[in-house]
Structure formats: structure tokens, C-alpha cells
C-alpha positions as CSV (number, residue, x, y, z in Angstrom):
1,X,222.8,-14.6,279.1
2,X,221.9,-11.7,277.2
3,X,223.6,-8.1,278.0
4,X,224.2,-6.9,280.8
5,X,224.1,-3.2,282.6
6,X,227.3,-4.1,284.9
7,X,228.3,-7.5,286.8
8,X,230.1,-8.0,290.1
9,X,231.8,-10.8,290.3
10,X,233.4,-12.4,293.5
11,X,233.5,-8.5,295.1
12,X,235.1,-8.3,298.5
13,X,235.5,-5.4,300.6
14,X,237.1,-5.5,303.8
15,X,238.4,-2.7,306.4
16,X,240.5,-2.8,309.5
17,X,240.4,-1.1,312.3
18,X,242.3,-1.4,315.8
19,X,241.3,-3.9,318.5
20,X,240.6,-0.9,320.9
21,X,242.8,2.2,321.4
22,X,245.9,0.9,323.4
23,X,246.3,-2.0,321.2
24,X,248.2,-2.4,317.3
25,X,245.9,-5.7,317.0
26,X,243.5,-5.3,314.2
27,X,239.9,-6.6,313.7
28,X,239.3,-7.7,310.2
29,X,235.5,-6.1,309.1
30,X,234.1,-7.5,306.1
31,X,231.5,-5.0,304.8
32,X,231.1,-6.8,301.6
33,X,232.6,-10.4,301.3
34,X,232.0,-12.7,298.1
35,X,228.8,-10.8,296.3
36,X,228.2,-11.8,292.7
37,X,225.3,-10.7,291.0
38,X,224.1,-8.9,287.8
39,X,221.3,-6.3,286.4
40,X,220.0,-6.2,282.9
41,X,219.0,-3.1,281.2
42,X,215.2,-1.7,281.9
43,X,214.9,-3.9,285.0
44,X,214.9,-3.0,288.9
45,X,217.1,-4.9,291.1
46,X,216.3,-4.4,295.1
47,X,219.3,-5.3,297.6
48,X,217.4,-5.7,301.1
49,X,219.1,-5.7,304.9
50,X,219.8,-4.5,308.3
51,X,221.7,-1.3,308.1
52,X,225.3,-1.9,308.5
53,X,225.0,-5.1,305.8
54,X,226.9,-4.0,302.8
55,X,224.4,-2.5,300.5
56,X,226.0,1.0,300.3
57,X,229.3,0.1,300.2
58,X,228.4,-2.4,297.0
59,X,226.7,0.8,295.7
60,X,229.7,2.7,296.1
61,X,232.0,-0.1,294.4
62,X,229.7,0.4,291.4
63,X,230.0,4.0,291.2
64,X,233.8,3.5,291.6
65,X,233.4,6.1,295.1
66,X,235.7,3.4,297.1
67,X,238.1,0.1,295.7
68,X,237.1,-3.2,296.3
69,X,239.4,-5.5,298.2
70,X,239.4,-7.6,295.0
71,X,236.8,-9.0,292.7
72,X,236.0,-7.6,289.3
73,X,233.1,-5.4,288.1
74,X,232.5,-5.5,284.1
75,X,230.2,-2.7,282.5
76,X,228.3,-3.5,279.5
77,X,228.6,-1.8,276.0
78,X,225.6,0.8,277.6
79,X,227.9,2.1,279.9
80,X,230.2,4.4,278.1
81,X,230.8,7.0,280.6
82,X,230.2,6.0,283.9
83,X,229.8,9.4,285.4
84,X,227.2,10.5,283.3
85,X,225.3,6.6,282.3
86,X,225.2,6.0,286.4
87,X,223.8,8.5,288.6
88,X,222.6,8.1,292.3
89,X,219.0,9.5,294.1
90,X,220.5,9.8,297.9
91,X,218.6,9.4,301.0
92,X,217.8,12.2,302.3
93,X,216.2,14.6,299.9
94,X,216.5,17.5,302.4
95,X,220.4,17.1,302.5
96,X,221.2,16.0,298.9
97,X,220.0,19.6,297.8
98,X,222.0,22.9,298.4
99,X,219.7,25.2,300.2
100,X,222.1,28.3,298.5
101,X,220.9,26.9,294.9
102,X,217.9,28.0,292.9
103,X,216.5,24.6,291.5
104,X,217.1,25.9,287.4
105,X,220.9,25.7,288.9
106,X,220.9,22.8,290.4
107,X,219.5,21.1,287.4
108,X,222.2,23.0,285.3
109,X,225.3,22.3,287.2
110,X,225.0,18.5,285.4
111,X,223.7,19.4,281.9
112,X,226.9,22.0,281.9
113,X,229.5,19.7,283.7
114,X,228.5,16.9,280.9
115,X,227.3,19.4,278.2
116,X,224.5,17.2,277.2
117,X,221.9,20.1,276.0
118,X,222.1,22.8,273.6
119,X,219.3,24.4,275.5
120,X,219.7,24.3,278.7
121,X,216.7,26.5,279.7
122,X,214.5,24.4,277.5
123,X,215.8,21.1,279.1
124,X,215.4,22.2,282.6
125,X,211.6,22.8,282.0
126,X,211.4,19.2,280.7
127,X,213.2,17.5,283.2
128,X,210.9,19.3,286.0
129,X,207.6,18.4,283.6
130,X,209.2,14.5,283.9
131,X,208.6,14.3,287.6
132,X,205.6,16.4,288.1
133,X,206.9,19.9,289.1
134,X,205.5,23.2,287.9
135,X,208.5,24.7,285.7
136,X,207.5,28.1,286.7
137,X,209.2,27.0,290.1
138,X,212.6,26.6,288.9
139,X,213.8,29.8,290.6
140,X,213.0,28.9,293.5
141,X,215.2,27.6,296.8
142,X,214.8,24.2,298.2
143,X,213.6,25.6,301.4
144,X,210.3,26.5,299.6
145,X,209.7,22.6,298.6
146,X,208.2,19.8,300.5
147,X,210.3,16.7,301.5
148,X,208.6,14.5,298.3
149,X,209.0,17.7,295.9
150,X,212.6,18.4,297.0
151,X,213.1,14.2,296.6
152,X,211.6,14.6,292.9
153,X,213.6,17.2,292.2
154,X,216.4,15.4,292.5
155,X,215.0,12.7,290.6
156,X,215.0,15.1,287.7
157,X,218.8,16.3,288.6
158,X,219.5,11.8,288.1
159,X,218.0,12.0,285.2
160,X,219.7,15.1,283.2
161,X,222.5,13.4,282.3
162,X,219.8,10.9,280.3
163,X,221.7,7.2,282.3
164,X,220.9,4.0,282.0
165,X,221.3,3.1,285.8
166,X,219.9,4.9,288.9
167,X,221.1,4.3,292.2
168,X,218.5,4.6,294.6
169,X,220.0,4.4,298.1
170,X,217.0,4.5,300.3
171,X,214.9,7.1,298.4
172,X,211.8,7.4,299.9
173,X,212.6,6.4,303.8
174,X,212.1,9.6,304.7
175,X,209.0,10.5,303.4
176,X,205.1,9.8,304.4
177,X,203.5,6.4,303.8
178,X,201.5,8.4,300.8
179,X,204.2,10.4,299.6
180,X,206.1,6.9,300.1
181,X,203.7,5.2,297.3
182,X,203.7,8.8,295.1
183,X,207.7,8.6,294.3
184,X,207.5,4.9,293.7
185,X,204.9,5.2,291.3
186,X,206.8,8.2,289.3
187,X,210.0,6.3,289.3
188,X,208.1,3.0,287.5
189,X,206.6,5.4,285.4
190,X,209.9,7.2,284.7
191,X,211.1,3.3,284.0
192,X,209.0,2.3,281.3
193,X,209.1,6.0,279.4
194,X,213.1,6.4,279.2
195,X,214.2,2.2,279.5
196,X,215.8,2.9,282.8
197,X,217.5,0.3,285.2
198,X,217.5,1.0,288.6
199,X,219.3,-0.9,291.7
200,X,217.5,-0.3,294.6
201,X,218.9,-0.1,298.1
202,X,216.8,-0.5,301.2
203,X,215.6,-2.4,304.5
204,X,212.1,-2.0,304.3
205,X,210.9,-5.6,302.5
206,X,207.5,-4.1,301.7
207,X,208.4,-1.6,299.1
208,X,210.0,-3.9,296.7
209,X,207.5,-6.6,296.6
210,X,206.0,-5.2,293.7
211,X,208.4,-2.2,292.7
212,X,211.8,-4.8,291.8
213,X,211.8,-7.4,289.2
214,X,214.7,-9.3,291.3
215,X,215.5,-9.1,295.4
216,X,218.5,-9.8,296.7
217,X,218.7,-9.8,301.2
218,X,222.4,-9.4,302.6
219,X,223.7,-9.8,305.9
220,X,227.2,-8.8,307.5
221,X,228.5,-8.3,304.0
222,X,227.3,-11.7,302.2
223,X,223.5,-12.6,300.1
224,X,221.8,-15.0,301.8
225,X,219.1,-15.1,299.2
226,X,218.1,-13.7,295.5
227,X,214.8,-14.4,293.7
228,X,212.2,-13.0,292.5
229,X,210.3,-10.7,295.0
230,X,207.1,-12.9,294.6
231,X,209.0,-15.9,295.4
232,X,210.7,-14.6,298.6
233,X,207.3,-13.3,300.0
234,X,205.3,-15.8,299.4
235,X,207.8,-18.5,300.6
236,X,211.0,-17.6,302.0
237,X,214.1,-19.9,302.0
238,X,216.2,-18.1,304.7
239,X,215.3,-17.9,307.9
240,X,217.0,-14.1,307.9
241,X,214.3,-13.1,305.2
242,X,210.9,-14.8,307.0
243,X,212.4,-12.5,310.0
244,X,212.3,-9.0,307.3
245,X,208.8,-10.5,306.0
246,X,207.2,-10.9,309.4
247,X,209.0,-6.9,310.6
248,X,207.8,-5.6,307.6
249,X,204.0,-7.2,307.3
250,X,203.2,-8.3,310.7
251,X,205.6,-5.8,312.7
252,X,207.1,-8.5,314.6
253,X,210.8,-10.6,314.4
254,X,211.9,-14.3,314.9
255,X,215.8,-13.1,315.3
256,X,217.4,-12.5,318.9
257,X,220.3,-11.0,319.6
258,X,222.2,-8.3,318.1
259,X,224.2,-8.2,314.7
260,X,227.5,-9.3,315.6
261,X,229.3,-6.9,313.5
262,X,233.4,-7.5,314.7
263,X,233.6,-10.7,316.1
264,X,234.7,-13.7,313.7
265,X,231.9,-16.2,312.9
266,X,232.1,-19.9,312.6
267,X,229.7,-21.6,310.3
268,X,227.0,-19.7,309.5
269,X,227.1,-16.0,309.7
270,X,223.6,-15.8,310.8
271,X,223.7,-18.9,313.3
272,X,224.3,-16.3,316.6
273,X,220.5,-14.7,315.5
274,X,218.7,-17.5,314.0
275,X,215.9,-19.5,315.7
276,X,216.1,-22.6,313.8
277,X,220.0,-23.3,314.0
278,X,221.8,-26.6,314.7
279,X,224.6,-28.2,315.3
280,X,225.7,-28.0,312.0
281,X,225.0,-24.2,311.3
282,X,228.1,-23.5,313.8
283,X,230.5,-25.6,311.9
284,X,230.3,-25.4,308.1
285,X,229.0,-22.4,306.6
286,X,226.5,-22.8,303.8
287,X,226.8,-22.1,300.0
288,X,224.3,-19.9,298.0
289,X,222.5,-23.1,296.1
290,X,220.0,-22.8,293.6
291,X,217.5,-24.9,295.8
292,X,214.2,-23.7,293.1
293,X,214.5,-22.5,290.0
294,X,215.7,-19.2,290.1
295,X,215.6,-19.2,294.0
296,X,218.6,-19.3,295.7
297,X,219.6,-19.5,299.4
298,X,222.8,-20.3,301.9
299,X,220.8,-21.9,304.1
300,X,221.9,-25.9,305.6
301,X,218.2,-26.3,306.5
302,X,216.2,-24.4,304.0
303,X,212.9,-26.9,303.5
304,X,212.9,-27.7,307.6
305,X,212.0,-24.3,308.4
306,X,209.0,-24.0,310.9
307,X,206.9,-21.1,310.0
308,X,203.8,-19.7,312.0
């Protein structure tokens, strides 16, 4: 295998919180449980899944925010300084920016914490130029932005450190369908022009299809599939993905019930929600298998699965 951005091997993280409030009995919640997976430099890497099913808090291992349970994560020689070679676009681009600031600060308060410009003023014009904003702006509030200008601008905060990773934890969920397809398009574009790796975070299937080169779909903490993005549209293994395929495209679902996020599971973690369980799925619970090449899936029943 050639090098690698970062690895997680093995990562578990699980929390425990009280039974209900009169009771010391605790209920063991595992928000990440047993993830391994990699990214290589200049390539996208989309985690998928309900909210609630362990994509932030792996995000959050990464960025070293919260301790895993155990499990190891290994940085590659590119990451020297993992403040300033890792940075993260948030959700919520009218949040993530502080309506006090004037946009030349914002972009400043990096390039001064890391001192990574000599010219600040100079830089700042650049980095605005880089995601389509007029530079004659930068004295400007937030307030006076749109949602997808504020979102770019902080875009261009990510990238004034000059990393090798960005983080994008649900970046354009907020936005317009065309706005949507606008910041996509900017952050391929920013991709191929700087070599950047990005890992993105999401629930909507139909962004990634063509925007990550490698898809991994979670549930309660665990993958239950990772291939190529071609591969899982065109013909998914899991049952749990079909379900995210068919929400996304055809805005209907296959799963019933509700995520069973405290009780313990037997088997399966997905057998109280899936439409093709047996016998078996409540008993042993499955391995991720490499049932294609490159296509792998925990699934006891993966080529039975009945799709309409």
C-alpha cells in the first residue's frame, strides 16, 4: 500500500450514561465500535449514515477533539502538525463564523496563530480569489454574506493554513440544491489545484456519488459497507445502503422501525430495521468480508437480497 494521509485501526469509542435518573446502572453506548479504514493523499473519502451513527465522533478522533476508547490512529509523513495539516469546514456556515469579525480577520486569526505568511494582507486577497469572493469585501461582517458565500468563506479560512486534509462535516446541508452543486464543484476544483484530501461526512447518498473516490455507510457506530461510490449505487450489498439509495433517489425507505440507539443487540446490529432478516441475522453478527473486489459488506445474506 502506498502512503497514507492517516489510518484508524480497530477505533472504538464508547460512552456511558445512567439507566434513568434514580438508578447507578449504566447503559453502555457505542458511538464508534471497531472502524478501520484509511485515506490517501489527493483523494475524497465520504463516510454516509443516519445521524447519530458515528461519523462525527470518528471526525473528532481524527482531529484528536475527544480520546478513543482504544484503537490506534497513525499519521503519515504529510502530517507534521496536525493543527495546521488538518482543518475542518463545519456545518453550519452561519454559525461557524463570528458575526463581531470583519472577514480580513477572520482569515487572519489562522495565518497569525500558525504564522504561515509574511503578507498577510496579500494572502488574504488570495485565499478569497481561491473560492470566488471579491477581495474588495474583506471588511466586511458575515451578516452582509449569503449562506453559500459565508460557507466559502470559510472554505478559504480551511485552507490558510495550506493542509493536506479537510474535514467536511456536512458542508453544504444547509444550503440550496444550486448553491448545493456550486460548493461542490469549488471544493473538486480546490482539490485538483492544491492536491487536497478531503473526508467527507454526510447522510445524503446523492452528493457523493460522483464527488468521493471511496464511500464508506455506518450504522450505530460500525461500517456496514465501503466501495467505490459507483459500486454501491449501482448495486448495493447491504440492505442498510439500498434503504439510503432508494431515500435519496426515489424518496422512499425499505427500513421500519426506529434506530435502536441504547438497547444491546444480538446478531446483527441492523436485524431490528432490516426487511430481509432471518433467523440467522439475530444470532451471529456478520463480519465486514470482501465479497467483490474492492466491495465489502457485513451482511450474512448479501447476494439473496430482493430488490424492486
Amino acid at each position: 500500500m502506498s502512503e497514507v494521509l492517516f489510518e484508524l485501526s480497530g477505533i472504538k469509542k464508547y460512552y456511558y450514561i445512567a439507566k434513568n435518573f434514580f438508578s447507578k446502572e449504566k447503559i453502555e453506548v457505542k458511538a464508534v465500535d471497531e472502524v478501520s479504514f484509511f485515506l490517501k493523499p489527493a483523494t475524497t473519502l465520504a463516510i454516509v449514515g443516519e445521524s447519530g451513527c458515528g461519523k462525527t465522533t470518528l471526525a473528532k478522533i481524527i482531529l484528536k477533539l475527544i480520546v478513543a476508547s482504544s484503537g490506534i490512529v497513525r499519521f503519515g509523513s504529510q502530517i507534521s502538525d496536525l493543527r495546521k495539516d488538518i482543518q475542518l469546514v463545519f456545518q453550519n456556515p452561519y454559525q461557524s463564523l463570528n458575526p463581531l469579525m470583519r472577514i480580513k480577520d477572520i482569515l487572519n486569526e489562522p495565518l497569525l496563530i500558525h504564522n504561515v505568511a509574511k503578507n498577510r494582507e496579500n494572502r488574504i486577497k488570495e485565499l478569497l480569489e481561491l473560492v470566488g469572493i471579491d477581495p474588495n469585501n474583506r471588511f466586511r461582517f458575515p451578516s452582509e454574506f449569503s449562506g453559500g458565500q459565508r460557507q466559502r468563506i470559510s472554505i478559504a479560512r480551511a485552507l490558510a493554513t495550506e493542509p493536506k486534509l479537510i474535514i467536511l462535516d456536512e458542508p453544504v446541508s444547509s444550503l440550496d440544491v444550486k448553491t448545493q452543486l456550486q460548493i461542490l464543484n469549488l471544493l473538486k476544483d480546490l482539490q485538483k489545484r492544491l492536491n487536497l484530501s478531503y473526508l467527507l461526512i454526510t447522510h445524503n447518498l446523492s452528493i457523493v456519488k460522483n464527488f468521493s473516490d471511496y464511500l464508506l455507510v455506518m450504522y450505530l457506530g460500525k461500517i456496514l459497507e465501503k466501495a467505490p461510490p459507483g459500486d454501491i449505487f449501482n448495486k448495493p450489498i447491504h440492505p442498510y445502503s439500498e434503504s439510503l439509495i432508494l431515500s435519496a433517489i426515489e424518496k422512499r425507505s425499505k427500513l421500519k422501525g426506529e434506530i435502536p440507539r441504547f438497547k444491546e443487540i444480538y446478531g446483527c446490529i441492523f436485524n431490528t430495521r432490516c426487511p430481509y432478516s432471518q433467523n440467522k441475522c439475530f444470532k451471529i453478527r456478520p463480519e465486514l468480508e470482501e465479497l467483490c473486489p474492492s466491495h465489502f459488506a457485513a451482511c450474512h445474506f448479501p447476494l439473496n437480497l430482493k430488490r424492486s
